[in-house]
N, C-alpha and C positions, 0 to 999 in steps of 0.2 A: 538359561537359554538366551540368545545371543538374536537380539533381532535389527534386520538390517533398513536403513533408512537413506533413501535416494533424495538428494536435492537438486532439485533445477536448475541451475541459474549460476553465474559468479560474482555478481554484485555485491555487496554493501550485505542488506538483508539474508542472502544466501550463507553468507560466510559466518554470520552473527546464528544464524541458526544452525548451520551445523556447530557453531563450538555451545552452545545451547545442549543440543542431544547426545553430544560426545561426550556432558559432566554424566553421563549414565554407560558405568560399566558396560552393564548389560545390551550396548546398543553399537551397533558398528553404521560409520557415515561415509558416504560417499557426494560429494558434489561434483557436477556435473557440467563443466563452464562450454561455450561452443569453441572457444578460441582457444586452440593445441597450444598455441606461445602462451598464454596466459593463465591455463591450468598448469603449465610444465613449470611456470615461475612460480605459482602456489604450493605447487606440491614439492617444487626444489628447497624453496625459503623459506613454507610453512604462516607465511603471511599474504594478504589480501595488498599489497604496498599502492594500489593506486585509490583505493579506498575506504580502507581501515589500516592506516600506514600504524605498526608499534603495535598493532594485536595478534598474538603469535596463535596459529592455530594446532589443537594439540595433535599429536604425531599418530594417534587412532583415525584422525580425518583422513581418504584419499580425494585430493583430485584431478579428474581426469576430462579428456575431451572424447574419448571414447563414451558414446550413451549407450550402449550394450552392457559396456564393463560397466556403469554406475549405477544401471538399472536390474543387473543381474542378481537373483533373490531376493530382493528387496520387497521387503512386508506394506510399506510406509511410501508412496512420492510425496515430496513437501514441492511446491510450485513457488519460484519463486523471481518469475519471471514476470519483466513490466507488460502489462494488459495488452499493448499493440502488437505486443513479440510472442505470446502466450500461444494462440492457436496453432502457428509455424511449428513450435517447439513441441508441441503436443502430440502433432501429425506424424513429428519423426520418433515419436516415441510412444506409438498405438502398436504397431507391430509385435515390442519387445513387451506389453503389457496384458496382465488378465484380470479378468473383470472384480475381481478378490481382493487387488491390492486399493486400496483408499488412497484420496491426495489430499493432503492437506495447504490449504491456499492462504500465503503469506501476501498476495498479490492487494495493492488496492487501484481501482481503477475500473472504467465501463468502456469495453470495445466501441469504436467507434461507426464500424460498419456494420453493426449488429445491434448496438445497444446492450449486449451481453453484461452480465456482472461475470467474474472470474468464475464461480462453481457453473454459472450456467454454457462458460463457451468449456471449460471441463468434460461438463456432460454429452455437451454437443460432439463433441470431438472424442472423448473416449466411452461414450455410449455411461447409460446409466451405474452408476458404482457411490460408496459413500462421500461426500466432500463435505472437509472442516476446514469452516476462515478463523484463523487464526487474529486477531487483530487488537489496538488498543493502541495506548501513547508507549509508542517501541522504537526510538534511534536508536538502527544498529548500530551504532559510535559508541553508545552507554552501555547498550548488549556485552558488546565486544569486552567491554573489562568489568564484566559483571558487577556495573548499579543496576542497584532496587529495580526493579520494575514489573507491574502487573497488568496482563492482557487475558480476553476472553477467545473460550474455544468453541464456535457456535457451527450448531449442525440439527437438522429435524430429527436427528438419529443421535438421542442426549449417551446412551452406553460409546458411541465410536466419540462423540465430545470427550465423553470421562476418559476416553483411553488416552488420544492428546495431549488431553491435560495432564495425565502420569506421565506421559514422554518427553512432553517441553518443561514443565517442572523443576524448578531447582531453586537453592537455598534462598539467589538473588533472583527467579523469577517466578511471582505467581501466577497460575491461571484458572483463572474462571470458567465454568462453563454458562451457557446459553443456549436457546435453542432456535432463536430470531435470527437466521442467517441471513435472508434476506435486508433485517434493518443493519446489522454489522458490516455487513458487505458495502451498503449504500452507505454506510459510514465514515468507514474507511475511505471511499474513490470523493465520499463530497466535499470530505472537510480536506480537503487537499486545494479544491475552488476557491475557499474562502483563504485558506493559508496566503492564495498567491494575493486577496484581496489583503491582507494583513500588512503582507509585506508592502504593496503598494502603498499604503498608508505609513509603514516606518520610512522609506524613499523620500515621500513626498515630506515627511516632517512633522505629521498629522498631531502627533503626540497619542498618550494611552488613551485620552477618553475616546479619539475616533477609534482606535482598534476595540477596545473594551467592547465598545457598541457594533463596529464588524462583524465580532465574533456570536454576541447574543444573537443578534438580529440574523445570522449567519444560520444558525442551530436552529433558528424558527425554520428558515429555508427547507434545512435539510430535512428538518422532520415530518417538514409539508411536503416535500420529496418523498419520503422512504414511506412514509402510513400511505400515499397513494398509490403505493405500488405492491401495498400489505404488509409494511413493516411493521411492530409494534413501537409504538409511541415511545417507551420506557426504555427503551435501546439506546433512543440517542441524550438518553439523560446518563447512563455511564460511562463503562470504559472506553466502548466502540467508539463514544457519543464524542459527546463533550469531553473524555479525558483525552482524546486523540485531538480533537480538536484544540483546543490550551496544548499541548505539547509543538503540533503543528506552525500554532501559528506567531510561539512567543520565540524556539528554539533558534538558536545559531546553526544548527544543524540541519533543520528545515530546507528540501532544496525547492519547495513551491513555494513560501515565504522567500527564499531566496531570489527568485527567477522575479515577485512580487517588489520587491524595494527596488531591484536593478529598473523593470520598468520605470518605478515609480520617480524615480534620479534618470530620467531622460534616455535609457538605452533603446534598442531595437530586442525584438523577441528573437529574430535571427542571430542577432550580434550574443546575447546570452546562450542561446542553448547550443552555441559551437564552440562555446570554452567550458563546457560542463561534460562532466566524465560519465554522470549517471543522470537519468529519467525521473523527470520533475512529472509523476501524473498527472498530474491536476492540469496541464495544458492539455495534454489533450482529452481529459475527463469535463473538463470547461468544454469542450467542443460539442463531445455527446449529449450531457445534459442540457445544454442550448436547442440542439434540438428533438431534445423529447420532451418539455418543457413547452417549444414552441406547437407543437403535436400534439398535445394534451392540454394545455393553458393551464399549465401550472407557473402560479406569481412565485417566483425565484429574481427579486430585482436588483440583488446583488451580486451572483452570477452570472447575471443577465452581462452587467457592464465589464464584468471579468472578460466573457466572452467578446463583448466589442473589442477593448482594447487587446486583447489577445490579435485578433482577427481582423479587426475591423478599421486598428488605426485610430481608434477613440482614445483621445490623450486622458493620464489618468484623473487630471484636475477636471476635462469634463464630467468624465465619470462620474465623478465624487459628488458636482453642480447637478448631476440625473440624479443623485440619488437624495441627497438632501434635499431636494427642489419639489420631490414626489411629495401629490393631495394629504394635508393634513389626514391623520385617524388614528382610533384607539389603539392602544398595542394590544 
């Protein structure tokens, strides 16, 4: 039996997961792009060419810009749309929806005018239904030509986790379940903050031991983050955790690591994110957690300066002066 599985989105992530679910006979794919020119070059060339240029997607995928046609019987939506773009995209796709079909959220990232995690502007917007985050150390660049790699599939509902897990599943990818959505979710959207701190630090010339130390002191952050808002502690010690984060923030592939070193070698955040083709979360994930963080007094004082220099025009060598300069104390 033949089950069908709608994806959101045409990006990057979008495209790596449907050639993901399309190594399973048994599954027929549909991705869903908003731009009629851009699904028509997909589904003409069977490639993603502006990026994932050389990964050919197999000929069982359709895509289309029609959301009727991509959503039509579809057992499975996979979301896989950046955080600010997600509720839009949801709205036009509540009509064609019943409350039966589950989504499963590729998405990392916290709305900004809500504070939302993805399953929660989900719910808000399609009314209560199952949702599984999908998440872990995953460039869809590496996706794309099946290397290794292993992510978790977290959900309070551990039976709809296992089903995921059978669907995304394959030779070169493993997946975990979990049942901590909450700390997976704040996983994914925080270690994106720190990436862009990473990269600031390759920029600037810092060398490994300051990123080394980024990155730990980075993980306290998040996890002083995610347990305040009921995550479990042990989350951000895995795949969600710490393996997304080391992938994030060492990879050439990274585009918040990316967005991160470009500051840090003197650019403007204007001047970079208008030669970039896809959505570096973590800028505007730095945004929201700045201020729920400032709401709550949760010490986050590496993010903190993420968020200045983002925003605020703090060069990144002060930054770095706040943060090294901050009261002796134990770790």
């Amino acid at each position: 039996m033949t089950t069908k599985i709608a994806v959101l989105g045409g990006g990057a992530m979008a495209t790596a997961c449907a050639i993901l679910l399309a190594e399973h006979p048994d599954q027929e794919v549909a991705i869903w792009a908003r731009s009629a020119e851009y699904a028509d070059q997909m589904q003409r060339d069977r490639e993603n060419r502006r990026l994932l240029p050389g990964i050919m997607l197999p000929h069982t995928v359709t895509v289309t810009a029609d959301l009727e046609k991509a959503l039509h019987g579809a057992e499975y939506l996979v979301a896989a749309i950046p955080t600010q773009f997600l509720r839009a995209a949801l709205v036009d796709a509540k009509r064609l929806l019943n409350q039966q079909r589950p989504v499963v959220s590729v998405i990392k990232g916290i709305e900004n005018s809500t504070f939302l995690r993805p399953s929660q502007i989900i719910e808000d917007v399609l009314g209560n239904r199952g949702v599984v985050a999908l998440s872990g150390p995953s460039h869809a660049e590496e996706i794309g030509r099946r290397l290794p790699a292993t992510v978790v599939a977290a959900s309070g509902d551990l039976e709809l986790a296992m089903q995921v897990q059978r669907m995304f599943n394959t030779q070169r990818f493993r997946v975990y379940t979990n049942v901590d959505l909450i700390g997976v979710e704040l996983a994914g959207a925080l270690k994106n903050v720190i990436a862009i701190a990473a990269g600031i630090s390759d920029g600037l010339g810092y060398g490994d031991n300051a990123k080394s130390s980024l990155m730990t002191r980075g993980l306290v952050e998040i996890t002083r983050f995610g347990v305040r808002f009921g995550a479990e502690a042990a989350t951000f010690s895995g795949l969600a955790g710490i393996g997304d984060l080391i992938t994030t923030c060492v990879s050439t592939h990274g585009r918040n690591r990316h967005v991160g070193e470009r500051l840090g070698r003197g650019e403007s955040l204007q001047e970079i994110l208008s030669q970039m083709h896809a959505v570096a979360e973590g800028v505007a994930t730095a945004q929201s957690v700045f201020g729920i963080c400032e709401r709550d007094s949760i010490e986050t004082p590496i993010m903190g300066e993420v968020y200045r220099v983002l925003f605020e025009n703090k060069s990144p060598a002060d930054a770095t002066n706040s943060l090294m300069e901050r009261p002796l104390r134990s770790e």
